[in-house]
C-alpha positions as CSV (number, residue, x, y, z in Angstrom):
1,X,14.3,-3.8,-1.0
2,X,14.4,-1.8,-3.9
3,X,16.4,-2.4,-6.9
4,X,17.2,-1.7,-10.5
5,X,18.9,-4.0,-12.9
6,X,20.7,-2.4,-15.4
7,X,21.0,-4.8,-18.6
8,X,19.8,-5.2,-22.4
9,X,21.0,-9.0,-22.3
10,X,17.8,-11.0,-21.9
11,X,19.0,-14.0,-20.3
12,X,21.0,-11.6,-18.0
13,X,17.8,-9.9,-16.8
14,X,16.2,-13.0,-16.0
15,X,18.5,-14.4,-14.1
16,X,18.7,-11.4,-11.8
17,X,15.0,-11.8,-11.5
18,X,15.2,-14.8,-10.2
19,X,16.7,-13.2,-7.0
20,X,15.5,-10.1,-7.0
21,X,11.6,-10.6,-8.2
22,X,10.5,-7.3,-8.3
23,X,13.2,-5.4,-9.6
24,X,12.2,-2.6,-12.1
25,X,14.6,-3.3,-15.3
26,X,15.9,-0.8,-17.3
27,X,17.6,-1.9,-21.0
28,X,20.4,1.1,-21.3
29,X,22.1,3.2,-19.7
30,X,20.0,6.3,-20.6
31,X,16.7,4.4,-19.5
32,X,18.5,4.0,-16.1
33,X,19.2,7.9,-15.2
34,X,15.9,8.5,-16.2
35,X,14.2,5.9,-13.9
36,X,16.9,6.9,-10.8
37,X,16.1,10.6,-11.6
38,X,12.3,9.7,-10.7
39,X,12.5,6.9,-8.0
40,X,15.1,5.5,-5.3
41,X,16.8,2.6,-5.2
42,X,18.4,0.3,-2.8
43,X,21.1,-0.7,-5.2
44,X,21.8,-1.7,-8.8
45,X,22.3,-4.7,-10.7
46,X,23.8,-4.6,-13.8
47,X,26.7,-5.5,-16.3
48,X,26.5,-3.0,-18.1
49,X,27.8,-0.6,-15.5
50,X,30.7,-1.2,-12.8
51,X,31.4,-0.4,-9.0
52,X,28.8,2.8,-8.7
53,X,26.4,5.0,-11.0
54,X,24.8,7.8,-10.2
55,X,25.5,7.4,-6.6
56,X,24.3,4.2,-6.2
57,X,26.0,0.7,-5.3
58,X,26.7,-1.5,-8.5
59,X,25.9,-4.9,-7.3
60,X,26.9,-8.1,-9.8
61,X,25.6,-11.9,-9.7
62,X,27.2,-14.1,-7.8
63,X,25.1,-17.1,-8.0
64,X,28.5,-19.4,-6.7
65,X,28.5,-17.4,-3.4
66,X,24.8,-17.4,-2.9
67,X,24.3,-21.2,-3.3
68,X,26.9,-21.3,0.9
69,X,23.4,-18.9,2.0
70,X,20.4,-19.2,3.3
71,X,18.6,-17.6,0.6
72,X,14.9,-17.2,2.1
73,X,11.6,-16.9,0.0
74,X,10.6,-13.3,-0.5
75,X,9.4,-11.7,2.6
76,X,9.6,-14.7,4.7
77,X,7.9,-14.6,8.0
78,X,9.7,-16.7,10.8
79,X,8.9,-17.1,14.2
80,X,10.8,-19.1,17.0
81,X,9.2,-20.3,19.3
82,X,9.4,-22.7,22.4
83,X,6.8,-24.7,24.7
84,X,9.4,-23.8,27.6
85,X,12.3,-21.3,28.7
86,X,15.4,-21.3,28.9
87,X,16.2,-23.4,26.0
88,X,18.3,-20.9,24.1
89,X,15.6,-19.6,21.9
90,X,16.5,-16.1,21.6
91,X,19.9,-16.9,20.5
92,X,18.8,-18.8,17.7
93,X,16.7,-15.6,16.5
94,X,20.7,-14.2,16.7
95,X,22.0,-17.1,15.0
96,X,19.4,-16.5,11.9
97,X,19.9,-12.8,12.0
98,X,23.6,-13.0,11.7
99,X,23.4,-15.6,9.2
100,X,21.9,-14.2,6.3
101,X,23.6,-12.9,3.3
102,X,24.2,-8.9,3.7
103,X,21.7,-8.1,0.6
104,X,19.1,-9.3,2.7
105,X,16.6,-6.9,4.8
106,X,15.7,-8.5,8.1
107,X,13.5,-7.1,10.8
108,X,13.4,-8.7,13.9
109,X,10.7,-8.5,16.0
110,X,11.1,-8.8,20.0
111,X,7.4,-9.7,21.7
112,X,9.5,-10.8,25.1
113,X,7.4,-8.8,27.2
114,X,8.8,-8.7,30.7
115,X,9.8,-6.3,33.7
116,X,13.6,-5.4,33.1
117,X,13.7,-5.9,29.3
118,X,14.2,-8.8,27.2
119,X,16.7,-11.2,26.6
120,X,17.3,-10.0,23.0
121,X,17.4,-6.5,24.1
122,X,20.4,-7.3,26.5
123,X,22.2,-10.3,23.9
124,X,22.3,-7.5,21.4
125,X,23.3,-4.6,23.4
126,X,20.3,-2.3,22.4
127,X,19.7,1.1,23.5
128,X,16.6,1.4,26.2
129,X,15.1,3.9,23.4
130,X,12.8,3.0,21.2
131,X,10.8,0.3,22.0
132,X,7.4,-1.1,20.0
133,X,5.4,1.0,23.4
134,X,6.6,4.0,21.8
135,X,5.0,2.5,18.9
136,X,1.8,1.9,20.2
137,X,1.1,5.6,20.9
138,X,0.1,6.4,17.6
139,X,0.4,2.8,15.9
140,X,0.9,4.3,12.0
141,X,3.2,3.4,9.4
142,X,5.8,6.7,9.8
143,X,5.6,5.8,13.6
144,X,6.8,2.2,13.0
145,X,9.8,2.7,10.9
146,X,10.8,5.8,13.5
147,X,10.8,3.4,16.3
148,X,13.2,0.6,14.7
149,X,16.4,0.2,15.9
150,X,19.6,-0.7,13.4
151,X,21.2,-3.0,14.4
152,X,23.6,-3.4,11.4
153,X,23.7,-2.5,7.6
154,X,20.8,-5.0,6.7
155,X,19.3,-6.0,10.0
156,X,16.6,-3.5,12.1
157,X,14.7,-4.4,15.7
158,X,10.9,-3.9,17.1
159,X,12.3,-4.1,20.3
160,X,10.8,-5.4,23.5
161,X,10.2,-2.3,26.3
162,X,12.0,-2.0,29.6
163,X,8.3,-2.6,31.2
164,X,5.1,-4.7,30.7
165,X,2.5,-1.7,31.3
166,X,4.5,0.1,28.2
167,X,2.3,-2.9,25.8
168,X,-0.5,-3.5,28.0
169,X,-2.6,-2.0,25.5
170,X,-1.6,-4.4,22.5
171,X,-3.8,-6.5,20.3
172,X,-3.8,-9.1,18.1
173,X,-4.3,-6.9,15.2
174,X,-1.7,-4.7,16.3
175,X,0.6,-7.4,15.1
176,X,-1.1,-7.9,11.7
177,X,-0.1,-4.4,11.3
178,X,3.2,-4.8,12.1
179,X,3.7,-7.1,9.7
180,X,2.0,-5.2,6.8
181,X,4.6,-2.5,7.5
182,X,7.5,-4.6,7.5
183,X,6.5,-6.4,4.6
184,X,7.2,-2.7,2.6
185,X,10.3,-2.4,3.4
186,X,12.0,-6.0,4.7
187,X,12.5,-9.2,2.7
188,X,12.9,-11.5,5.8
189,X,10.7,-10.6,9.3
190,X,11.7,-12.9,12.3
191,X,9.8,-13.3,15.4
192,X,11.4,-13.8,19.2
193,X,8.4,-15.1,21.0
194,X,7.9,-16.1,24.3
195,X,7.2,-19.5,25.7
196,X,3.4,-18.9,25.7
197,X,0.4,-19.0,23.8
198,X,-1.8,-15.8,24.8
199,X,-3.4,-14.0,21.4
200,X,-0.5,-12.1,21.1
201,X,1.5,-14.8,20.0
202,X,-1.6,-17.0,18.5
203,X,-1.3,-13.3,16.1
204,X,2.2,-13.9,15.6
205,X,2.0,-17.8,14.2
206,X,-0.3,-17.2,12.2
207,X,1.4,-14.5,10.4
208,X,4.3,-17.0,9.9
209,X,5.1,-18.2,6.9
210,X,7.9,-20.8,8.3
211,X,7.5,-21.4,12.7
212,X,10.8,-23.0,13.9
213,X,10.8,-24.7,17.7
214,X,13.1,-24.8,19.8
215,X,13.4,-27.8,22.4
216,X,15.7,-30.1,24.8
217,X,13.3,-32.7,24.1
218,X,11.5,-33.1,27.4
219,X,8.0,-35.0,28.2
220,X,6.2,-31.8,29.5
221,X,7.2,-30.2,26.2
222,X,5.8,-33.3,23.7
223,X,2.9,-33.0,26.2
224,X,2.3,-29.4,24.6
225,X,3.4,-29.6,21.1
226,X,0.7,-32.5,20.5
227,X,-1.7,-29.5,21.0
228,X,-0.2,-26.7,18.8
229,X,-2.5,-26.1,16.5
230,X,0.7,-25.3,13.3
231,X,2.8,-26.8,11.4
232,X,6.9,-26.5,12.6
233,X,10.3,-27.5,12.4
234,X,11.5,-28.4,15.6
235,X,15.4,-27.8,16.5
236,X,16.3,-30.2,19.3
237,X,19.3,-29.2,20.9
238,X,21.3,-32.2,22.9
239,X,17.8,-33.3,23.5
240,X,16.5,-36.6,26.4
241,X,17.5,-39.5,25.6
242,X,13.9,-40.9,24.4
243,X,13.0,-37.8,22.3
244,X,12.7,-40.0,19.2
245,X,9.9,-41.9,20.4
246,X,8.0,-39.3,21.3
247,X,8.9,-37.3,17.8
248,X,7.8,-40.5,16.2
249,X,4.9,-40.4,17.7
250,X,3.9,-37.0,16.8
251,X,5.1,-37.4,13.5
252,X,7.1,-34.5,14.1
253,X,9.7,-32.7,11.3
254,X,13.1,-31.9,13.1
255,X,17.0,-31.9,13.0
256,X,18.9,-32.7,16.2
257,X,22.1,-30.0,16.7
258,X,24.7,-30.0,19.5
259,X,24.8,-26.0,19.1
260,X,22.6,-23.6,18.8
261,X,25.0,-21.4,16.8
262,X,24.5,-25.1,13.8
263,X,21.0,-24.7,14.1
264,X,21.3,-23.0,10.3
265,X,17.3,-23.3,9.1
266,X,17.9,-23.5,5.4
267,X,14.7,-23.8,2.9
């Protein structure tokens, strides 16, 4: 996310770095059509300016509204995860997507790989066309951002493809790559994974700066979190009855929710 702030009030400019880190800063007007003549921008930040300049959005602090967000840490790297299906895993990824505050870039990326399409694909309504296979053909950075799908104003999607054979080809440093390109261009990069733990998704976690799992609490799953080799925050949703014992016994870091849709991960 690029962005200007537009302001010759020191205290001012450093509050708007604060939230926006790498904003370029310009300290009058003047300054600020030079530096838009000669790069793009996102959106502005100023108060010296209102509602638009040169085009562009004017956006103003609103520290009050952004304390009732989930304000990430720049370019945060999530991946959900579970040690079993059908816990309701991919509908948290739409949960987190949805809410984030509007001024943040999120790119979610499906690795769901199965015969038919993935359960993201169909929860969001996506189009069949493109899909990260498509990617894969030439694997470059102009390639990547072709092949995103927007999904709304802030939020894009690597989606899964219709068929397995269209990513048999993938490797681990295929996601590395991934990330590096989405790193350019989003602030916070989610990833749907599946309920396994093949290189692919080994790639995945250990891109992650924050891995959130899902569970109902179940034996067979404390039998495989004791050997995940990460740290995590684990979700239980409505979980067994004897889940604490065991989360005790792992020394595990979790919040129980009776929804999904309240599983809110704030920092």
């Amino acid at each position: 996310m690029k962005v200007l702030i537009v302001s010759n009030d020191r205290e001012y400019i450093k509050k708007a770095k604060e939230i926006y880190e790498d904003a370029d800063v310009a300290l009058s007007i003047e300054s600020a059509e030079v530096m838009l003549s000669k790069k793009k921008y996102d959106f502005i930040v100023s108060d010296l300016v209102k509602d638009s300049f040169n085009g562009y959005a004017v956006k103003k602090l609103d520290e009050e509204k952004r304390k009732g967000k989930i304000l990430p840490l720049k370019q945060e790297v999530i991946a959900v995860y579970s040690f079993k299906g059908g816990v309701g895993k991919t509908t948290l990824v739409k949960t987190l997507l949805e809410s984030l505050d509007k001024d943040i870039k999120v790119l979610v990326i499906d690795l769901n790989f199965r015969d038919g399409g993935s359960d993201l694909s169909f929860m969001l309504d996506l189009p069949v066309l493109p899909h990260i296979g498509m990617w894969l053909k030439e694997r470059t950075k102009e390639s990547f951002f072709e092949n995103l799908i927007e999904y709304s104003s802030n939020v894009s999607v690597l989606q899964s493809p219709p068929k397995v054979s269209l990513v048999k080809n993938i490797k681990e440093g295929d996601v590395d790559a991934i990330v590096k390109f989405a790193r350019s261009r989003f602030d916070v990069i989610i990833f749907d994974l599946p309920d396994e733990f093949n290189e692919i998704v080994k790639a995945a976690l250990d891109n992650a700066t924050k891995i959130v799992v899902l569970s109902r609490g179940t034996e067979g799953e404390f039998v495989r979190m004791k050997e995940f080799p990460y740290e995590f925050l684990t979700v239980f949703v409505r979980p067994a009855r004897d889940f604490k014992k065991y989360a005790r016994e792992l020394n595990l870091q979790y919040k129980v929710v009776e929804s999904i849709n309240r599983a809110l991960i704030r920092k």
